[in-house]
C-alpha positions as CSV (number, residue, x, y, z in Angstrom):
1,X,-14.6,67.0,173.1
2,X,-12.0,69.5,173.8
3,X,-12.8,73.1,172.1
4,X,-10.9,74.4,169.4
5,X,-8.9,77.6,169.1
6,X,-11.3,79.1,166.9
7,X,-14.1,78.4,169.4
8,X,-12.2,79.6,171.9
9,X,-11.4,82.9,170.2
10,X,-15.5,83.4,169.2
11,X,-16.0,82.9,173.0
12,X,-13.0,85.7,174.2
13,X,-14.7,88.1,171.7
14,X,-18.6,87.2,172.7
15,X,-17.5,87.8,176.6
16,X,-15.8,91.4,175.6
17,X,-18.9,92.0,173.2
18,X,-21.1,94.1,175.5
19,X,-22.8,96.9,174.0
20,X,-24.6,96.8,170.6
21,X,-22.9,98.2,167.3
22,X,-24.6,101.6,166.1
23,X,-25.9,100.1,163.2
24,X,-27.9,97.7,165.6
25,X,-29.2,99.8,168.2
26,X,-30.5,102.7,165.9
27,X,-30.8,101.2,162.5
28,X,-31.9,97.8,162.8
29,X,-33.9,97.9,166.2
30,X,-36.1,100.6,165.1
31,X,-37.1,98.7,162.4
32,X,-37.0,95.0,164.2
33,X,-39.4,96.4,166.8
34,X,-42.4,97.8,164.6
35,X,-42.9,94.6,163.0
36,X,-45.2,91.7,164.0
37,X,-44.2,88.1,163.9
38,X,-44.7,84.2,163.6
39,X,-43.7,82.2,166.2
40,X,-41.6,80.5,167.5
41,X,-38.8,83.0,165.9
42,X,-35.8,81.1,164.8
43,X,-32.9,83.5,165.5
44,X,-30.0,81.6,163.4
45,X,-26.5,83.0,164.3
46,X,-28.0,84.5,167.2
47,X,-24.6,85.6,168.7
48,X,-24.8,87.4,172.0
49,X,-28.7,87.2,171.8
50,X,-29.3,91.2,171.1
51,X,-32.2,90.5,168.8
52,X,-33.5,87.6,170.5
53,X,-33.8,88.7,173.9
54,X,-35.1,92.3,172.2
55,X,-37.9,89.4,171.2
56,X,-38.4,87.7,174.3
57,X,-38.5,90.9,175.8
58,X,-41.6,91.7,173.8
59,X,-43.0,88.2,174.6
60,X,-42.0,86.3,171.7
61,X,-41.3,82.6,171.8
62,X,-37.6,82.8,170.1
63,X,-35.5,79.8,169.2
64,X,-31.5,80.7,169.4
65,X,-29.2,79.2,167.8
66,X,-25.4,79.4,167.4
67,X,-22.6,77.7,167.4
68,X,-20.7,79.4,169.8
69,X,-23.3,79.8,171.9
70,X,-23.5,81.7,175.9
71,X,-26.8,80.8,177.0
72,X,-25.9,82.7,180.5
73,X,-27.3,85.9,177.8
74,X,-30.0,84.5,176.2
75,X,-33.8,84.7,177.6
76,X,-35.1,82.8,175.1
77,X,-37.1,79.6,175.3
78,X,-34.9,77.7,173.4
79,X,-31.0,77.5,173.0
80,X,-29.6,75.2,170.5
81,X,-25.8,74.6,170.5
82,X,-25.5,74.1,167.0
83,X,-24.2,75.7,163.6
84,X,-27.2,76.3,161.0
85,X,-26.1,73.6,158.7
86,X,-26.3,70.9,160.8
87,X,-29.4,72.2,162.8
88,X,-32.5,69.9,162.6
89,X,-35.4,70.7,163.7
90,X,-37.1,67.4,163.4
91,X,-40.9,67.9,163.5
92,X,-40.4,71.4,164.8
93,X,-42.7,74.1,163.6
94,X,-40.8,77.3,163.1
95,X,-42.2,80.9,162.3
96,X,-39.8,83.9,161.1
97,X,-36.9,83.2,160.5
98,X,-33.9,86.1,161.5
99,X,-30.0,85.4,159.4
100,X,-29.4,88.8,160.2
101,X,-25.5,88.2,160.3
102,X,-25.6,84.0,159.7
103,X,-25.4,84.2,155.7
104,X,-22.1,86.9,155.7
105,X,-20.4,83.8,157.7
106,X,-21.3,81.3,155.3
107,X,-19.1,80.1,152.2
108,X,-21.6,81.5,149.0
109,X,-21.9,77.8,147.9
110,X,-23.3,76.7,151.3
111,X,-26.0,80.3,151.5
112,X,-28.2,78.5,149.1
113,X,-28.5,75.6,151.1
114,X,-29.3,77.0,154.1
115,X,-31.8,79.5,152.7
116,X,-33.6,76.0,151.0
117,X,-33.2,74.1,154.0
């Protein structure tokens, strides 16, 4: 299947998408690293992989997931190709769970679902 314009676009800006935002490398990293966690870490909307490889780094088993997803930047264990709605992870234990930037790129209907799901 051919890709679409949009995903085309998400790639251009994931490729050009080097160097973390300030909020992520002194805000949220800080506090990301101190805590302890539940694996295998489902990273959903993992993006270019900043927090999961920050997690595999540390020796975590990290699941990442996104639908527009560069595995050539990812260390984790597992990539999934995949948007969180339709992800299934059939008789797949998961830990923590990280929706650090998946819910802001969700309709407010659909948030609920995913968060039950």
């Amino acid at each position: 299947m051919a890709e679409s314009r949009l995903e085309k676009s998400w790639k251009s800006l994931l490729k050009e998408y080097e160097a973390p935002s300030y909020a992520k490398k002194y805000i949220l990293e800080p506090l990301f690293s101190k805590q302890d966690y539940l694996e295998p870490i489902l990273d959903a909307g993992c993006g270019t992989g900043f927090f999961s490889n920050l997690l595999s780094e540390k020796g975590y088993q990290v699941i990442s997931i996104d639908k527009n997803l560069d595995e050539t930047q990812l260390h984790s264990y597992m990539k999934v190709k995949s948007d969180i709605e339709s992800f299934n992870p059939v008789k797949m234990i998961i830990g923590d769970v990280l929706l650090i930037n998946i819910l802001s790129c969700l309709e407010p209907k659909k948030r609920l679902a995913v968060l039950k799901k």
